[in-house]
Backbone as CSV, one residue per row, in Angstrom:
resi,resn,N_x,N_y,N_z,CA_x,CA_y,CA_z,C_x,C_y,C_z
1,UNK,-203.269,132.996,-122.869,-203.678,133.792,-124.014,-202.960,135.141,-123.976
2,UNK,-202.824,135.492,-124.959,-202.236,137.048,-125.035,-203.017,138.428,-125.764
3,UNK,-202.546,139.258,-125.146,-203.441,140.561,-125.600,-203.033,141.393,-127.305
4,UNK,-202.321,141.110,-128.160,-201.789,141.139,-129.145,-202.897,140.833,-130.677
5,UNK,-202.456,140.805,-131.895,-203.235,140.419,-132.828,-203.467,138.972,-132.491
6,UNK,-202.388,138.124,-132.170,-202.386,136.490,-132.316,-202.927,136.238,-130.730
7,UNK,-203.864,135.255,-130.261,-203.987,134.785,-129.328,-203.725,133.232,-129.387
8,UNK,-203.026,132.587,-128.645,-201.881,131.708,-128.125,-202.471,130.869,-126.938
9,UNK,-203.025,129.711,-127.460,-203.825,128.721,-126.313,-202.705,127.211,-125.890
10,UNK,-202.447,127.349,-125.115,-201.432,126.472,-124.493,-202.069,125.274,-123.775
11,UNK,-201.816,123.749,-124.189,-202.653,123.084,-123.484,-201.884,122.479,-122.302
12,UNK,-201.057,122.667,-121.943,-199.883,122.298,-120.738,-199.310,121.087,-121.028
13,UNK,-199.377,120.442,-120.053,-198.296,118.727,-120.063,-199.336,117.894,-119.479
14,UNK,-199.227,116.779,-119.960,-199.749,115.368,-119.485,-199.210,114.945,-118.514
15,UNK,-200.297,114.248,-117.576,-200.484,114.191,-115.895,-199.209,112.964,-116.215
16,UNK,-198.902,112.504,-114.968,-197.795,111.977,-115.085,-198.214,110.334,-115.130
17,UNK,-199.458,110.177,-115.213,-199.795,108.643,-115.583,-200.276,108.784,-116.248
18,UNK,-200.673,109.940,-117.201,-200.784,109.614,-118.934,-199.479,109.074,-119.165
19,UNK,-198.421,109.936,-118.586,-196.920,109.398,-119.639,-196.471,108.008,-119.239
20,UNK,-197.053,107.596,-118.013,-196.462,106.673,-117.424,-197.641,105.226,-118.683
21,UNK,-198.564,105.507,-118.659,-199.199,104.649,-119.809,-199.112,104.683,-121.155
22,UNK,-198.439,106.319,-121.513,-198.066,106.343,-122.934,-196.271,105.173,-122.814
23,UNK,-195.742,105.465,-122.225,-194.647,104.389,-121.735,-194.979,103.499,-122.339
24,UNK,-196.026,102.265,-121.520,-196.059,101.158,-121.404,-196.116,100.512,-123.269
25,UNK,-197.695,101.856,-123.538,-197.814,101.774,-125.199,-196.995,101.884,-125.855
26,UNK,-195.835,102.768,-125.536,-194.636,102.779,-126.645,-193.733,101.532,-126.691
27,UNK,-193.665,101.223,-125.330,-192.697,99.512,-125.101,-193.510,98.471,-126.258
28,UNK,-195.024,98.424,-126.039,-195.433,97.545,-126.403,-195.293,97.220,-127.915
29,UNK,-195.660,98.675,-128.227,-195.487,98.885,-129.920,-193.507,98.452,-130.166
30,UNK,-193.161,98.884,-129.359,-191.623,98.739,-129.895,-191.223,97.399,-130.156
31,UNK,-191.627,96.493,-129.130,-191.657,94.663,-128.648,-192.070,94.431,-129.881
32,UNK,-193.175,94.895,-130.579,-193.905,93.839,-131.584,-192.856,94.650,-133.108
33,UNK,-192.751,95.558,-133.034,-191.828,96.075,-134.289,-190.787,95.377,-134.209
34,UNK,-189.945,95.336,-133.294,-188.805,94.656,-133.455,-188.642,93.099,-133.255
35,UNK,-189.841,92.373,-132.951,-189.853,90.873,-133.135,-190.486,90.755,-134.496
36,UNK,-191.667,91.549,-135.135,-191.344,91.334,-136.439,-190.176,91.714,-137.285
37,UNK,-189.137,92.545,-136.952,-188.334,92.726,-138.158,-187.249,91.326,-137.833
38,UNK,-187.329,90.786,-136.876,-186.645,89.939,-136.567,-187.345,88.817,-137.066
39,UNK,-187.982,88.176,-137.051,-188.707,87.282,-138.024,-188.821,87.344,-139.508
40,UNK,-188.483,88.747,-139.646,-188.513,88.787,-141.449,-187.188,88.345,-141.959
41,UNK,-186.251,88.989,-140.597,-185.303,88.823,-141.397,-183.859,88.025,-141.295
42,UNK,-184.717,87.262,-139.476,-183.639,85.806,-139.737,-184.494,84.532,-139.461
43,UNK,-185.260,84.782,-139.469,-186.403,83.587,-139.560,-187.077,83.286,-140.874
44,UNK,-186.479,82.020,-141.231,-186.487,81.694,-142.494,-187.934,80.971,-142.965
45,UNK,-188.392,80.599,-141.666,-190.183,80.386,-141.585,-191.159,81.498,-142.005
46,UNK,-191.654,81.507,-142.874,-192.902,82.210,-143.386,-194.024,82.145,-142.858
47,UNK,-194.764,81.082,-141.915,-195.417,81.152,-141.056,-195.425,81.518,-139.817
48,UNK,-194.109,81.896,-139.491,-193.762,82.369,-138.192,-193.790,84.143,-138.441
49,UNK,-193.395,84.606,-139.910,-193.074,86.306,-140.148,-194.462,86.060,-139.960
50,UNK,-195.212,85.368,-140.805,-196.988,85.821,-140.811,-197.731,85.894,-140.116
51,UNK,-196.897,84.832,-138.627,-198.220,85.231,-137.209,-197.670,86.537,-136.403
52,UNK,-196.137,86.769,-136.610,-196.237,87.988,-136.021,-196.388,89.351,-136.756
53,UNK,-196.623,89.301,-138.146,-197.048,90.265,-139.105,-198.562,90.501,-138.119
54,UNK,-199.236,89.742,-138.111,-200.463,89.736,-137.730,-200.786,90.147,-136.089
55,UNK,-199.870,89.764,-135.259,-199.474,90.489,-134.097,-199.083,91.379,-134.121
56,UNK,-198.432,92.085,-135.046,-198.212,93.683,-135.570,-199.299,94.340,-135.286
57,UNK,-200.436,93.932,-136.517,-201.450,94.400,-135.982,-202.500,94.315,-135.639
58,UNK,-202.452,93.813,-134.493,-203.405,93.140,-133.654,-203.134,93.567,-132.128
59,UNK,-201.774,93.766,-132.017,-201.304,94.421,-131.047,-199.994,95.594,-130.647
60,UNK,-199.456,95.747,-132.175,-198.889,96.908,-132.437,-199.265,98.203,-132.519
61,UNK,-200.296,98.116,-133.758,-201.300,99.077,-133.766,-201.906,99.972,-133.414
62,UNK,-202.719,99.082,-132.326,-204.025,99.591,-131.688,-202.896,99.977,-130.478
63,UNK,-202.019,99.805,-129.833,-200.899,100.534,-128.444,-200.112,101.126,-129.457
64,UNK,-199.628,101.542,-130.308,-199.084,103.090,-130.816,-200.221,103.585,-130.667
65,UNK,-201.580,103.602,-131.191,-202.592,105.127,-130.994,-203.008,104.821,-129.786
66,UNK,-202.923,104.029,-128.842,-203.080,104.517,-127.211,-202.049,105.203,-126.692
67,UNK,-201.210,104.804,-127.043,-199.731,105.994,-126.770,-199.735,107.370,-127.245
68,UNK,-200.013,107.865,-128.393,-200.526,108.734,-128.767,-201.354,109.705,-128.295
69,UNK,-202.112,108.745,-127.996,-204.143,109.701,-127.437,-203.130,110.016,-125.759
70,UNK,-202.435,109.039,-124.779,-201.581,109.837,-123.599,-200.815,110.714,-124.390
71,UNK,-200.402,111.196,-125.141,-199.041,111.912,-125.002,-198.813,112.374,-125.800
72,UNK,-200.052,113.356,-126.807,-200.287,113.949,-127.522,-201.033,115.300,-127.097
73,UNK,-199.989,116.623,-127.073,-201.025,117.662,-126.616,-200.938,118.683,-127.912
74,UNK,-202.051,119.720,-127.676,-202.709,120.396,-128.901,-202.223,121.845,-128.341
75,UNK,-201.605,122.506,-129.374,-201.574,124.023,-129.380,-202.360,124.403,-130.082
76,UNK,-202.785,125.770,-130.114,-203.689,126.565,-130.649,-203.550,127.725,-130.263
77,UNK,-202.936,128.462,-131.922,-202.364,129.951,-132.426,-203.709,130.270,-133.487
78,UNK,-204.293,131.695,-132.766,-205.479,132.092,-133.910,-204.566,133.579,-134.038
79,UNK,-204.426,133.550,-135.525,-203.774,135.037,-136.233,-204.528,135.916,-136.458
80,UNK,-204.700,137.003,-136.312,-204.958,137.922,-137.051,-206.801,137.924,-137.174
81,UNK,-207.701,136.915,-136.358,-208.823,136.628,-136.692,-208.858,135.720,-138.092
82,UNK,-208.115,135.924,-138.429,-208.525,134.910,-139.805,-207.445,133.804,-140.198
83,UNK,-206.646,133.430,-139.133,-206.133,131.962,-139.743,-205.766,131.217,-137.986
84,UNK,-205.871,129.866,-138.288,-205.365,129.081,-136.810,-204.431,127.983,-136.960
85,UNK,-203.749,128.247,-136.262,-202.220,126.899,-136.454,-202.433,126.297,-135.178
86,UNK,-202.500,125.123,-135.481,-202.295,124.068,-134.840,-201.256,123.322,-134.652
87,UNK,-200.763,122.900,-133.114,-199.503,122.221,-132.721,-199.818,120.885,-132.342
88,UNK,-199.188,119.992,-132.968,-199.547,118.374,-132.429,-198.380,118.207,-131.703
89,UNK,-197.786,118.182,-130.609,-196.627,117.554,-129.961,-196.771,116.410,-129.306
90,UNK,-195.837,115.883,-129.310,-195.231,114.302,-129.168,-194.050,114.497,-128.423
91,UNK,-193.528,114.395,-127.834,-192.324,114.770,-126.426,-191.436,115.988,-127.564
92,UNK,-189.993,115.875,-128.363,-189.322,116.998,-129.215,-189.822,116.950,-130.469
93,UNK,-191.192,116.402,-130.799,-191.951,116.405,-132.419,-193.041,116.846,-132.333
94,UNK,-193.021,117.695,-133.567,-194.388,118.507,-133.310,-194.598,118.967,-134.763
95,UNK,-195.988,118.720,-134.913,-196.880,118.683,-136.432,-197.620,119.789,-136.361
96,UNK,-197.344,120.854,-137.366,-197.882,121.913,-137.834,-199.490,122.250,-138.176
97,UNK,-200.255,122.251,-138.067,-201.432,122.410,-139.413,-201.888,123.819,-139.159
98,UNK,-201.996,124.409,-140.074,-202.400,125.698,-140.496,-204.048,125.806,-141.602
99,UNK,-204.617,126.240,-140.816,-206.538,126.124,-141.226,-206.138,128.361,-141.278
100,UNK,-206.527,128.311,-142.976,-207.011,129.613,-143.554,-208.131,129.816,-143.439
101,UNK,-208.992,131.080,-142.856,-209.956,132.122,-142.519,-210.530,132.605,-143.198
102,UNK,-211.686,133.282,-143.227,-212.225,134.651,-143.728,-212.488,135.432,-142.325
103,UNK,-213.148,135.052,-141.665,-213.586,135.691,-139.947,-214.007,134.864,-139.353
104,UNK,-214.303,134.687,-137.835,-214.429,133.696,-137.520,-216.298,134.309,-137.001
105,UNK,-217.223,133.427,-136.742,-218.712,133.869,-136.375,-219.212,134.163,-135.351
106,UNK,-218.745,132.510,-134.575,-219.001,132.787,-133.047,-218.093,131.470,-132.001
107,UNK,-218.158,131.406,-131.232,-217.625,130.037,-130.319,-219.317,129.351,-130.049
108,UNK,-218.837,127.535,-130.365,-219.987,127.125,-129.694,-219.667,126.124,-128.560
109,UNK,-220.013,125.150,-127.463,-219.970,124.782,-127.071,-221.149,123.628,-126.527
110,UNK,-221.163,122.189,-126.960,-221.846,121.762,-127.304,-221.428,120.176,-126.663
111,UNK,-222.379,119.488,-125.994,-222.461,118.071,-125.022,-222.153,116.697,-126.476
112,UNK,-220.534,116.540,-126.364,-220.480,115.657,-127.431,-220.866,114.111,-127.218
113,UNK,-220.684,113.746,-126.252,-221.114,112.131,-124.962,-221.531,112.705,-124.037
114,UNK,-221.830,111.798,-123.481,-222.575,111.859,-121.678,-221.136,112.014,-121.363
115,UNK,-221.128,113.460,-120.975,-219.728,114.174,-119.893,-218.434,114.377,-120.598
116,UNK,-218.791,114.903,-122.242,-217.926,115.497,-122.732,-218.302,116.127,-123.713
117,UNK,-217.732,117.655,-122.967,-218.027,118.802,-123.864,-217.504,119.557,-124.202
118,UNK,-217.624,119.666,-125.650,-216.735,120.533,-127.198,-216.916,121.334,-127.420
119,UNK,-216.035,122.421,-127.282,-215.535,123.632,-128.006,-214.791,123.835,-129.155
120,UNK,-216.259,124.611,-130.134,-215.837,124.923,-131.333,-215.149,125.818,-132.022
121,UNK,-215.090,126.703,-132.753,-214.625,127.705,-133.700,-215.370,127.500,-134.927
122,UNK,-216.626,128.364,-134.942,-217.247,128.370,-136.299,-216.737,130.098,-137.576
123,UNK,-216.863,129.213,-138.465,-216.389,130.422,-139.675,-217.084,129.788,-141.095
124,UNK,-216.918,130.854,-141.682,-217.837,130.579,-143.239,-218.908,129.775,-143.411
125,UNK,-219.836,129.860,-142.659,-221.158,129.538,-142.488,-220.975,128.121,-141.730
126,UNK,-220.937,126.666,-142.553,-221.081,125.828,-141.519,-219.789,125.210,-141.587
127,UNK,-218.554,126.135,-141.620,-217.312,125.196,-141.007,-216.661,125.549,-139.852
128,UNK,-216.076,124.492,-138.888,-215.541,125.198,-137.738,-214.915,124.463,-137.394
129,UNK,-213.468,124.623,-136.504,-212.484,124.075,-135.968,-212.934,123.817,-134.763
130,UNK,-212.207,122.183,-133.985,-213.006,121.484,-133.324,-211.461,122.339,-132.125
131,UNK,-211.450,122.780,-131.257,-210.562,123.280,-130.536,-210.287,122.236,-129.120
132,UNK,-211.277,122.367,-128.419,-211.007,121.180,-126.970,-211.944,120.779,-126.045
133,UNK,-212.120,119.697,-125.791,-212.635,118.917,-125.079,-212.920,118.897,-123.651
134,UNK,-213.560,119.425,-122.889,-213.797,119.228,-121.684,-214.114,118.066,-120.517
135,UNK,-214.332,118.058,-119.953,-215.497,117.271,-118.560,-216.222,117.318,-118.234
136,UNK,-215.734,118.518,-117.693,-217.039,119.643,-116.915,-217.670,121.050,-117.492
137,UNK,-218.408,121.037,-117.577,-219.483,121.631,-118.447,-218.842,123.050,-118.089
138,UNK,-218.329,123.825,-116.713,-218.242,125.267,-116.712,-217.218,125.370,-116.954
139,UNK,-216.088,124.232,-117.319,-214.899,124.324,-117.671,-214.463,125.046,-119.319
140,UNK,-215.255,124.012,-119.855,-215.962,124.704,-121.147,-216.270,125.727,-121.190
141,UNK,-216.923,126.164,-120.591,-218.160,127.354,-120.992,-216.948,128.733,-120.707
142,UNK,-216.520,128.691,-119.530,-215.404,129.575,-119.213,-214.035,129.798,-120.139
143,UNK,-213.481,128.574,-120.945,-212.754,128.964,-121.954,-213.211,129.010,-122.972
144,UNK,-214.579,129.241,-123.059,-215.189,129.320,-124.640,-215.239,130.774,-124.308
145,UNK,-215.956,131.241,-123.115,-215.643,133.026,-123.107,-214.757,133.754,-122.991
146,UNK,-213.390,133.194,-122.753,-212.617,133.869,-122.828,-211.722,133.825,-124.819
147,UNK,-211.816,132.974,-125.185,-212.118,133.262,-126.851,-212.883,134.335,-127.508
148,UNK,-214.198,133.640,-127.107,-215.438,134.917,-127.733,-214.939,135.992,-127.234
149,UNK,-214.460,136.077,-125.830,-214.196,137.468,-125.888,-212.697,138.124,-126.300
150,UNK,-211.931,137.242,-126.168,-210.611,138.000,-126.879,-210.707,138.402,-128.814
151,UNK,-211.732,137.176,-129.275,-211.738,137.404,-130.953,-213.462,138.662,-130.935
152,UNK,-213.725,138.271,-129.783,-215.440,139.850,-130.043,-216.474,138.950,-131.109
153,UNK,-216.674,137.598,-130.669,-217.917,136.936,-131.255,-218.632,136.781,-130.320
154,UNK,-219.851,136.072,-130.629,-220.804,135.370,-129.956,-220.209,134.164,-129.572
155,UNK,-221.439,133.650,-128.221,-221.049,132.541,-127.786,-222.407,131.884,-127.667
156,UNK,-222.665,130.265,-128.354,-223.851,129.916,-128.222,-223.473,128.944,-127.587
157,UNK,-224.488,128.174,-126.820,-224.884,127.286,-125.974,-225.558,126.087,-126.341
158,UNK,-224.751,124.874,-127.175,-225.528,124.063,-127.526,-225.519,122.406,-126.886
159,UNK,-225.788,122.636,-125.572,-225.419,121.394,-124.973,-226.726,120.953,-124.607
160,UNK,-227.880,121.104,-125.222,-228.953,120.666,-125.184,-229.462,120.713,-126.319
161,UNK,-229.623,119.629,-127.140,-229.983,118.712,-128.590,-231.241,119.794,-128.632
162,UNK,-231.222,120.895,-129.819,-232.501,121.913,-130.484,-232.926,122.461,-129.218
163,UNK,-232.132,122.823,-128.540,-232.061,123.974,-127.972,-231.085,125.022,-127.924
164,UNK,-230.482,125.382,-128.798,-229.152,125.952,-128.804,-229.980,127.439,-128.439
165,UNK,-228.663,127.951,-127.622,-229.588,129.478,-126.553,-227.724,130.079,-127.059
166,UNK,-227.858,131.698,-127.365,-226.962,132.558,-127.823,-227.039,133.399,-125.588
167,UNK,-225.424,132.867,-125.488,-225.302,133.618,-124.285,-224.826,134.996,-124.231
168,UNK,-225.420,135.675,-123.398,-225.332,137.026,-123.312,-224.115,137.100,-122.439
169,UNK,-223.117,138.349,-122.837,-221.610,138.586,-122.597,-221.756,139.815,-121.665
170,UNK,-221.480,139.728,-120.341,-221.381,141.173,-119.284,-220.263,141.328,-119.547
């Protein structure tokens, strides 16, 4: 993070057997793309393009977004308090999105499954950017305060269903 108007959240690199399984997903997806285009387009059987159309997706598919979910990491640029850009990277590709502000309210942090817990960004009453995902509960809690405290919000505590508790900042 940086001390400036913009604070700059860096999510690092994927362990080296995410990439080693985003690999396997990208082979797999590649195998089934290129035996269907090869069936379309010298295989003069129509029942043969149609079972591997269907192996497309059945097993194309679903291993591109497992490849993905390895080897997809998230930046996060908050401007000025009132706007946040988001970085989707993919090894040299990387997808922009830019979410416009008024102020932001508070950070929450909140038990999304049994042993995973979300850090928010709430603004304009009930909308808020879903920022990152934890494990471990103080992992969370520790980069949710260092937000609240670089943007000067609150930080609530909602990892217990109607009990949400507003933590006090030393």
């Amino acid at each position: 993070m940086e001390n400036s108007n913009t604070i700059k959240i860096y999510a690092g690199t994927r362990n080296w057997y995410e990439l080693a399984l985003a690999a396997i997903f990208y082979t797999v997806t590649a195998y089934t793309v290129l035996l269907l285009l090869y069936y379309l387009t010298f295989a003069f059987n129509g029942k043969e393009a149609t079972l591997k159309l269907f192996d497309f997706f059945y097993f194309g598919l679903p291993s591109l977004a497992s490849a993905l979910a390895f080897s997809v990491t998230k930046d996060i640029e908050i401007e000025n308090n009132s706007s946040i850009i988001s970085y989707y990277k993919v090894g040299p590709f990387t997808k922009t999105v830019k979410t416009s502000t008024l102020a932001f309210e508070y950070v929450s942090v909140f038990q999304e499954t049994k042993g995973i817990f979300q850090t928010n960004l709430w603004y304009k009453g009930n909308k808020h950017y879903k920022m990152y995902e934890f494990e471990v509960k103080a992992d969370a809690f520790k980069f949710a305060t260092l937000v609240s405290d670089k943007l000067n919000i609150d930080l609530l505590d909602a990892t217990e269903r109607g009990n949400n508790k507003w933590v006090e900042k030393t």
